[in-house]
Structures are given as C-alpha cells and as structure tokens.
C-alpha positions in Angstrom: -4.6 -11.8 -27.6 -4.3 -7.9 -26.6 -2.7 -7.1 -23.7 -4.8 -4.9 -21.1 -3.7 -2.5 -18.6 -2.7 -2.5 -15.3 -5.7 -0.6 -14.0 -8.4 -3.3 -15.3 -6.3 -6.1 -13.7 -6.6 -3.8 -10.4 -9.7 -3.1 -10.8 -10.6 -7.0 -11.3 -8.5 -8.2 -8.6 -9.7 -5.5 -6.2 -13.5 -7.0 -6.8 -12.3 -10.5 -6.1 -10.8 -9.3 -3.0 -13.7 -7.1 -1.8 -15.7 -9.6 -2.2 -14.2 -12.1 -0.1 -14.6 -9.8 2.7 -11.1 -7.9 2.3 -10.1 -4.4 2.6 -8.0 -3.7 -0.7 -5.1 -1.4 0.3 -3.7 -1.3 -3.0 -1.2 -2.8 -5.8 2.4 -2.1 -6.6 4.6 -3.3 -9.5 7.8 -3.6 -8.9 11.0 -4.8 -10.1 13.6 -5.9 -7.5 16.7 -8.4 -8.3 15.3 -8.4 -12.0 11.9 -9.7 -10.8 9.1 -8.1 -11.3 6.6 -8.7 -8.5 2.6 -7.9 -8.1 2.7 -6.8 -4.6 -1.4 -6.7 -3.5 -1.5 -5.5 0.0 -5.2 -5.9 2.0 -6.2 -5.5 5.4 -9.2 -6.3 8.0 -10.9 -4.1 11.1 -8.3 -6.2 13.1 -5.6 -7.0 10.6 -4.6 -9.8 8.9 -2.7 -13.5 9.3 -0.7 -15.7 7.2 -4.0 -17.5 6.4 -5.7 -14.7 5.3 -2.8 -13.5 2.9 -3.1 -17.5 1.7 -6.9 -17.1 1.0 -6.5 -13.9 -1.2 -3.1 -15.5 -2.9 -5.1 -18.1 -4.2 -8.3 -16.4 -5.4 -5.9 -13.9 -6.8 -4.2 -16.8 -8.6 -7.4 -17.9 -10.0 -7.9 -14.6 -11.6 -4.3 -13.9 -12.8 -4.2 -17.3 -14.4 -7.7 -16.4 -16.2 -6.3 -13.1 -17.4 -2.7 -15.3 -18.3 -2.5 -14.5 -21.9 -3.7 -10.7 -21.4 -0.8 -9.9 -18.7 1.3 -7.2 -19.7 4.6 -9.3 -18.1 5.5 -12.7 -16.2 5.2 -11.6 -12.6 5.9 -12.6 -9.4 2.7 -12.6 -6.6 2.9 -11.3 -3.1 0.0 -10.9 -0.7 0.3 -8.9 2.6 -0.4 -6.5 5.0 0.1 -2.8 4.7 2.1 -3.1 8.2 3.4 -0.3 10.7 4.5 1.6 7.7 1.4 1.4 5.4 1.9 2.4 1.8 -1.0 5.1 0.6 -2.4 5.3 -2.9 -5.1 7.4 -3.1 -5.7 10.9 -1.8 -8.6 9.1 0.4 -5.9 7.3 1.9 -4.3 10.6 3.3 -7.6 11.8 4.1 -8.1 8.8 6.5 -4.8 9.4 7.6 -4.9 12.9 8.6 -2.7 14.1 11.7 -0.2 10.8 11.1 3.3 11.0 9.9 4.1 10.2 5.9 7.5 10.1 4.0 6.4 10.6 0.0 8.8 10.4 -2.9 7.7 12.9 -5.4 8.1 12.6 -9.2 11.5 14.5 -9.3 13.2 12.6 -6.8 12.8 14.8 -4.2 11.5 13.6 -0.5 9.6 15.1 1.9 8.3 14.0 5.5 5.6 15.7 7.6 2.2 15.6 9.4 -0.8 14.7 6.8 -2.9 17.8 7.2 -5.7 16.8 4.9 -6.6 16.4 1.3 -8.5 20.0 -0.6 -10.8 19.4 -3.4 -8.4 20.4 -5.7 -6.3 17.1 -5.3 -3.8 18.7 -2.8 -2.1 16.8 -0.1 -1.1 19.2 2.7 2.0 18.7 5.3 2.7 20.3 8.1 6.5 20.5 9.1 8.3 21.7 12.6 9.1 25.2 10.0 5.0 25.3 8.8 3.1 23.6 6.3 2.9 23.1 2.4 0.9 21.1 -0.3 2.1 18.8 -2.7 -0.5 18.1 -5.9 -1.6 14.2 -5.2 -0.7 13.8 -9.0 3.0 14.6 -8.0 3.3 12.0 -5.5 5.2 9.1 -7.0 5.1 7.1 -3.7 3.8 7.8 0.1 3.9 5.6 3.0 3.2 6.3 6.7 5.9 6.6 9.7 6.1 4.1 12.0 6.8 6.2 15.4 7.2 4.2 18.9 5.1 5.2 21.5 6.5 6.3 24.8 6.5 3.3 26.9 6.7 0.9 24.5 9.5 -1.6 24.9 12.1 -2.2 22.0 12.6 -6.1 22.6 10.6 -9.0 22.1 9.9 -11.1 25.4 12.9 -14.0 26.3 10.5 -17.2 26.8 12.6 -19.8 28.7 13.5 -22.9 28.1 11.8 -25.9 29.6 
C-alpha cells in the first residue's frame, strides 16, 4: 500500500480529536534515543488530566492502527499537554499569544527570544527585544515555544504535607 504524508495523518488525527471535545495544539515527530515518537499535544478551557491524555491515546490508537500499513515509520505515541512552556505551530498560535515571551529556533540554527508582538498578513512573526523589535517570516521558524516566567510572589517549592 502507498504511504501517505504526515499532514493527512494530522489532519485525520486532529478530526478525531476535535471531535471528542479536545483542543488540538499540535503534532511533533521526533526522534530521541533512536525512537521516533508521535508527540500529539491537546488541551481544554481548564487543562487537561492523565485521563484525558488516556481518552485521546486510545482514540488516537484506533486511528493509527487503521492507517497501520500507510505509516510512513514505526512510531512511538505520546499524548499531553502543551504545559507552562507551550509549543506553537501556526502563526495563529502567536497571534493568540501576543504580548507573551517565545524562544524560536529558526531554520539556520540560530535562536532568538522576545515579546510576541503579533502576526502581519504577510506571514510575519514580530518580536520585540529590550534593544527594539524585528520579524522573522513564520516560514523560517523551525520551532517556537512559549517562556515559562514566575510570577512575583509565587513560591518556588511544593508544600511539605506531614506525616501522620
């Protein structure tokens, strides 16, 4: 059988996900200790549990195993959160994301880390840095994610519960 592309699977996967009520952050594929893994991150209004990421795993199983013999590669599945330090795909992502801190990878190698400033019409992500501000095309982004910053006040430990 042919193997399809990446972007159908997404685009499958994302429908099965959507429709079980799920936000669909977005897919990686990634290799790490010679694994490659199909990393699906979704979210909810007030986040997501270990259940949730459970319920998506399987219906996202379900599909994969349909599409089995159409997969470009064996794979590895993980299902979570996008976290403190949420990955972005798409330029709406940095529109939603305006006036937050991102770190982005660019094709090149080179890194950059700045203020989100919006997204043009043309496809441009802009940044704002302490020395001004700049735009980077969205198509040479290779990888963006946003900056986890504490918040004054916040404490840095967990709570001790004690013993009984």
């Amino acid at each position: 059988m042919e193997k399809i592309k990446l972007s159908d699977i997404y685009s499958g996967l994302r429908e099965r996900i959507e429709s079980l009520g799920y936000d669909c952050v977005g897919f990686e594929n990634v290799t790490e200790d010679e694994m490659k893994i199909l990393r699906v991150y979704v979210d909810l209004p007030g986040g997501v549990n270990l259940s949730d990421c459970e319920a998506v795993a399987r219906e996202v199983n379900v599909y994969l195993d349909e599409m089995e013999s159409s997969l470009p590669d064996k794979y590895y599945l993980e299902v979570s959160s996008p976290g403190l330090e949420r990955p972005l795909f798409t330029p709406e992502d940095y529109r939603s994301f305006s006036g937050r801190e991102a770190q982005v990878s660019l094709k090149g190698g080179k890194k950059i880390a700045g203020i989100i400033n919006g997204v043009d019409d043309d496809g441009k992500v802009h940044f704002l840095f302490a020395d001004g501000e700049s735009s980077v095309p969205f198509a040479d982004i290779k990888k963006g994610k946003l900056v986890y910053k504490e918040e004054k006040g916040q404490k840095k430990t967990f709570k001790k519960i004690k013993k009984k």
